[in-house]
C-alpha positions as CSV (number, residue, x, y, z in Angstrom):
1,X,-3.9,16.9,1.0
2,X,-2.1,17.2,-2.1
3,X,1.3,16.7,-0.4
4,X,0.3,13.5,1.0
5,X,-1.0,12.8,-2.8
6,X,2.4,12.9,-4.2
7,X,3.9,10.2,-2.0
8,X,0.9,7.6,-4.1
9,X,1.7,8.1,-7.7
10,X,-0.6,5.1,-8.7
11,X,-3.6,7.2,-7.0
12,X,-3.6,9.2,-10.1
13,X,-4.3,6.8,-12.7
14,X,-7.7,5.4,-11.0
15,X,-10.1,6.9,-13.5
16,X,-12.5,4.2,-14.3
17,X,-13.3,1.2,-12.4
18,X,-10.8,-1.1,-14.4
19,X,-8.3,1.1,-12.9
20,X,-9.2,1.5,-9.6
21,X,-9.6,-2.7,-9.1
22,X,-6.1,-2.9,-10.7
23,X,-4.6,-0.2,-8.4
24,X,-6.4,-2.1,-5.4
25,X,-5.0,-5.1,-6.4
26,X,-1.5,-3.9,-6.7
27,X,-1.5,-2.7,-3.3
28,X,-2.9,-6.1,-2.2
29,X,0.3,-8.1,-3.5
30,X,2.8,-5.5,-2.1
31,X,1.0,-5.8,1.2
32,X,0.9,-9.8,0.7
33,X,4.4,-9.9,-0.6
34,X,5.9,-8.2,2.3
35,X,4.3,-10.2,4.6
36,X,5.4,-13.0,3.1
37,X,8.9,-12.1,2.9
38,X,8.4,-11.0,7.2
39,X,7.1,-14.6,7.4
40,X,10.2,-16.1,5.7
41,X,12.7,-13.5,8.1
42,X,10.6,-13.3,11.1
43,X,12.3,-16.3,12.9
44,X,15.9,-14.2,12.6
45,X,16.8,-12.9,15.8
46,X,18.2,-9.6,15.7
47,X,17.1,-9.1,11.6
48,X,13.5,-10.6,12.8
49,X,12.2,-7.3,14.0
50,X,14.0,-4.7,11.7
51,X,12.2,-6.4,8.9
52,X,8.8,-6.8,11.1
53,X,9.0,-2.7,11.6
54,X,9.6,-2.3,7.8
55,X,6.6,-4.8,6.8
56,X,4.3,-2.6,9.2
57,X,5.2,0.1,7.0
58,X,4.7,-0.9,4.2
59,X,1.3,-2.7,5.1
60,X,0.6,1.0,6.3
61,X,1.4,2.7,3.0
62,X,-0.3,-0.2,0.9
63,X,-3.8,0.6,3.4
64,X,-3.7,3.9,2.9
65,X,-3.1,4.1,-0.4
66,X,-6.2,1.8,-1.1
67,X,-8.3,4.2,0.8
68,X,-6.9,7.1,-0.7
69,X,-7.4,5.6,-4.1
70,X,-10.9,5.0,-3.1
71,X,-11.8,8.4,-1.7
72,X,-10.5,10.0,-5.2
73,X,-12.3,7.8,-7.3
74,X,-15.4,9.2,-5.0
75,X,-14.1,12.5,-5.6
76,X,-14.0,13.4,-2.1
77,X,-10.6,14.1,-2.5
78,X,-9.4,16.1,-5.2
């Protein structure tokens, strides 16, 4: 678990609950701000689904991350 720790370095600073909304939040505008940019490209034939594939990434890493952050504020991580 610790090795899939390191690859969310904003995990660690989720202490109190001011942090833990703040760290949610970030995550929500990366998430929002990649899909936006998708939106924007999408129409692009041949650069449309490259950058489709990369926003499904990084929605992926910005959901986990939030549930990660979560589950160590719970402490049911370590």
């Amino acid at each position: 678990m610790k090795t899939l720790l390191k690859f969310f370095p904003l995990n660690d600073r989720a202490k109190d609950i001011f942090y833990l909304v703040a760290v949610i939040l970030v995550y929500a505008a990366l998430g929002w701000a990649a899909g936006f940019i998708g939106m924007l490209t999408g129409w692009v034939p041949l650069l449309g689904w490259l950058i489709n594939l990369i926003v499904w990434v990084i929605r992926l890493y910005c959901g986990l991350g939030i549930i990660l952050v979560i589950l160590q504020y719970a402490k049911i991580i370590r």
